[in-house]
Phi, psi and omega in degrees: 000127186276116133004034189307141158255126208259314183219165159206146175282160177233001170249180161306165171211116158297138187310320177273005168283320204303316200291283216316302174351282207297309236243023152245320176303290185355280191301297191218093187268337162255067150257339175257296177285122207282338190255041167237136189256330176190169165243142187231118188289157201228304175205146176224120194234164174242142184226139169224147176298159195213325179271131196299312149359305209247124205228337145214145189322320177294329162309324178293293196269091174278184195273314178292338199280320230272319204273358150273353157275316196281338183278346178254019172276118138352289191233144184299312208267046182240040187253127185239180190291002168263358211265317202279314171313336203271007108339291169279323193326290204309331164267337183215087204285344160295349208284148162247149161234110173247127220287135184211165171243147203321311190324317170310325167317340195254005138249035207228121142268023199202161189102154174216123160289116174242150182246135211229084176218190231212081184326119164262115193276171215238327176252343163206209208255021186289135185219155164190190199237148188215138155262177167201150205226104179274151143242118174260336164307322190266343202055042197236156200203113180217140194258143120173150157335139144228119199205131182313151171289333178291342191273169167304113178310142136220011146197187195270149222278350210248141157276160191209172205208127144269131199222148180244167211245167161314336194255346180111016172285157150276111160219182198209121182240137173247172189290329202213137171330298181329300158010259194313341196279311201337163175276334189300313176322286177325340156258025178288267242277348190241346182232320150254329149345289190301290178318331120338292178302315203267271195342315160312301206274337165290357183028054164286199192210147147327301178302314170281008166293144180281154221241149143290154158071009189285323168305312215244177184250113189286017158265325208277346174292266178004262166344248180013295177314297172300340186278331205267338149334274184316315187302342177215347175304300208285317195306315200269351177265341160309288191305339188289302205283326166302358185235331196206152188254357180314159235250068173294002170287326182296314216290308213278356182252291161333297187292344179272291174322276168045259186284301147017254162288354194260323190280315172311330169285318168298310197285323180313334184245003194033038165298111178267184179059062190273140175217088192299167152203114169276112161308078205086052194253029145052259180270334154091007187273317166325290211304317196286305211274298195305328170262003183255015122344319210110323203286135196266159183158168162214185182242118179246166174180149202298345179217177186256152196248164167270358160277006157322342187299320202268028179256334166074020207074004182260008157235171196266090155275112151216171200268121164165155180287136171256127154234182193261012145301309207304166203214147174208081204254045181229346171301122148268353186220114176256125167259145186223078192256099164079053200283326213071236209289313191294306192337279170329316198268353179306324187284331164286336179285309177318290183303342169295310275240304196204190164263298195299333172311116180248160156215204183210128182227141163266036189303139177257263168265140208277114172244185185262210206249340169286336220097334186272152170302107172316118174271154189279181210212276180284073175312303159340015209191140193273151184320297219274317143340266172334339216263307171296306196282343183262321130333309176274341174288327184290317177297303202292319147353291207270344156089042156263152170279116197239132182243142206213105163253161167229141180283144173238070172244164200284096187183130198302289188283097184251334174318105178243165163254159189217119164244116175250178232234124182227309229269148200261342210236087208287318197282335151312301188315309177314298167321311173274000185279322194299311231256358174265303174305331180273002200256309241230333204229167168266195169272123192289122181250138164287151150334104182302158175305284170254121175338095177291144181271112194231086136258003218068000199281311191270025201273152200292110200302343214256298172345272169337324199257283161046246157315290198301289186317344170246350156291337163297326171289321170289320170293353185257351150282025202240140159303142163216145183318311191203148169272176208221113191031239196248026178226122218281170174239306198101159157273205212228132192204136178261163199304305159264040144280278198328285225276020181262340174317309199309138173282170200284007179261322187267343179256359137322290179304262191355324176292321184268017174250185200281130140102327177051213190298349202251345185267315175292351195273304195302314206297312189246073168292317196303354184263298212268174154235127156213130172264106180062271186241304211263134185265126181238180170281157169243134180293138161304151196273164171243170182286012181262333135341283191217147156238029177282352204240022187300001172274336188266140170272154222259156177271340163284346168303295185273354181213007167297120170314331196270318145106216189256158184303296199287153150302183194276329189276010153237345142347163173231029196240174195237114155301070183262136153315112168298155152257000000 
């Protein structure tokens, strides 16, 4: 059998970088393949050949040996060491397989290792079995699928070998020319290939990685997910835009994945009677599926949104403040999804609350135990690291068991904490968390009822008149290439050049609305154009353009130095005439 090499690296790669690469693909292969959601590892055997003949293991395990075994399996995840034998036999009736655990790989320099796990596909319930072959003699790592020719591809159908060469290249050889033209070959060479070099050249590690999916068992989250997808997806993304203007494929997916996991984690610990209470529970769709699921609980949050509406009454919504006073001592699960300001303080309310009370957080944006925006503490560590790590010190504080997970959501912040209930001497515990909270914080303010409008809107008119005359004014000192007749435009200054104009008082005020100077510029489009960071003046419409806004009056008419490019009777603007 002839040999390709499909890519090769051109610089070195050191061996133990080489190891650590493949065994991160290994572990968590859809960071590269989108179209897997997890993996559930089945067996890992060290097998050694006996026969003279047969000189390596990827010769045994072919695409026909491996999809003629997986058809007489009941179940995918029912594969034990006779399942590898009934395999190795027909070439080598000597090979032995002994059951081992991954770990041994990283001390063992001889040898061939086999890995037997089990592809969860990311849109539907599709599943299939993938090997992987360590040759610790060759420096070779060879994958493949065993998946029907009729199923949906979610990995490649063909085998294929990571290999590190004698001089220290990295490359991925496939068995046969034909191959390579394929698309799956083609994200070999273009999508994982690279990832692979940066991982090699980062001598990163495994380990420290947070793991996704770790608490709970990602087949049955899989499954779950999809059913739970169909069951509620299309109906609340129909239904979304009538109520809320948020983005439903993020919100209506996110809140399912979730819901999801939360059910999956309850059935993993077998937890009965869950009686949840969602903290801040915002939009109110967790709340809405985990109770229409079966699960009892409610959502509380200081004011009520409208898209409670399309819930039709079947979720326990209610309007009211969590503060680190509330107590929920019928709660067995407190959740904290994107709580905020609430985060830090979920492990202390659990723990006020009941022995039984456990809970779950989802942090997004990071505040302390005042309210205030968390400063990092641990420069080694990215805000939102530090920001978990500084969570989990408050739980574990509070005599919880703390779990460190990763989320599979359309989302930056996927990191959750899962805190269970250890500690027997509660009220000792208590005390001192009470002799913690009075030592660390300030006075804690909840949320107002209504929401203040930080658009620019409420911003002071004299201000407001302000900014704008003097970003009209830098633009119209800035060069510009070319003019619109015998009417002047100005040139083009990006946001922050405008906003180094300001004074440090006025862009104060400006700082406490959403969006600050990049929010008012949009708000008066009818003036400004702005692309990406950069800002021009915008030429005024004629009514053969729009006649919507011919009731509004124009603004280059009455305060442009230039006045407006049209006369009035082509402007799509209201001309009023000064006295």
């Amino acid at each position: 059998m002839e040999e390709v090499p499909l890519v090769r690296s051109c610089t070195q790669v050191p061996l133990e970088n080489f190891w650590k690469a493949v065994l991160v693909y290994h572990n968590r292969p859809h960071v590269i393949n989108r179209k897997l959601a997890a993996i559930v590892p089945l067996i890992f055997c060290k097998i050694t050949l006996n026969c003279p003949g047969v000189k390596r293991l990827r010769d045994v395990f072919t695409w026909e040996s491996l999809i003629y075994e997986v058809r007489k399996l009941p179940d995918l995840s029912q594969i034990t060491p006779q399942f590898i034998k009934n395999i190795t036999e027909i070439y080598d009736k000597k090979a032995t397989v002994e059951e081992t655990a991954l770990e041994t790989l990283d001390n063992c320099y001889e040898g061939t290792f086999l890995s037997i796990r089990q592809l969860l596909s990311r849109k539907n319930n599709e599943k299939c079995l993938e090997i992987a072959i360590f040759d610790k003699d060759t420096q070779t790592v060879t994958f493949l699928a065993a998946q029907e020719q009729t199923s949906p591809i979610i990995a490649p159908r063909f085998p294929y070998h990571i290999h590190l060469t004698k001089s220290g290249h990295l490359t991925i050889i496939l068995n046969e020319f034909e191959i390579a033209e394929t698309a799956s070959a083609e994200w070999l060479a273009d999508k994982l290939f690279p990832k692979l070099m940066k991982w090699s050249e980062n001598d990163i590690s495994d380990d420290s990685v947070i793991k996704s999916l770790s608490l709970v068992a990602p087949s049955d989250y899989c499954t779950l997910y999809s059913e739970l997808k169909v069951k509620y997806g299309r109906d609340l993304v129909e239904k979304w835009p009538q109520k809320a203007k948020t983005d439903p494929q993020k919100y209506v997916f996110e809140d399912i994945a979730i819901a999801a996991y939360l059910i999956s984690l309850w059935r993993h610990l077998k937890t009965e009677n869950i009686n949840f209470v969602d903290c801040g529970c915002g939009n109110g769709l967790l709340v809405y599926i985990l109770n229409k699921e079966g699960f009892k609980g409610c959502g509380f949050d200081i004011r009520s949104r409208q898209v409670w509406e399309i819930y039709g009454g079947e979720a326990d919504l209610r309007t009211g403040a969590v503060t680190p006073e509330s107590i929920y001592p019928d709660a067995t699960w407190l959740i904290g999804n994107h709580s905020d300001e609430l985060t830090p303080w979920i492990p202390i309310i659990a723990l006020n609350s009941s022995p039984k009370t456990n809970f779950f957080v989802l942090p997004c944006c990071p505040y302390d135990l005042s309210g205030r925006k968390y400063v990092r503490i641990n420069a080694a560590l990215s805000q939102y690291g530090d920001y978990l790590d500084y969570v989990k010190n408050i739980s574990t504080m509070c005599g919880f068991t703390t779990s460190v997970d990763k989320l599979r959501i359309p989302s930056t912040k996927r990191t959750c904490l899962v805190g269970n209930k250890n500690e027997p001497e509660l009220e000792e515990t208590r005390q001192k968390m009470k002799e913690f909270v009075e030592k660390n914080t300030r006075d804690f303010v909840p949320r107002a009822a209504v929401e203040k409008v930080r658009n620019c809107t409420r911003l002071d008119p004299d201000l407001k008149k302000k900014i704008i005359n003097l970003i009209v004014d830098e633009l119209l000192q800035t060069p510009c290439d070319s003019e619109i007749s015998d009417w002047k435009t100005g040139g083009t200054m990006s946001l922050e050049e405008l906003s180094q104009k300001i004074s440090s008082e006025d862009r104060k005020a400006l700082k406490n609305e959403c969006g600050g100077l990049q929010t008012l510029i949009k708000n008066h489009r009818y003036i400004f154009e702005l692309r990406k960071t950069w800002v021009t003046l915008r030429a005024p419409q004629t009514l053969k353009q729009t006649d919507k806004y011919k009731d509004k009056p124009c603004w280059f008419h009455e305060n442009y130095p230039y006045g407006c490019l049209h006369s009035a009777e082509i402007c799509c603007y209201k001309h009023v005439e000064k006295n």
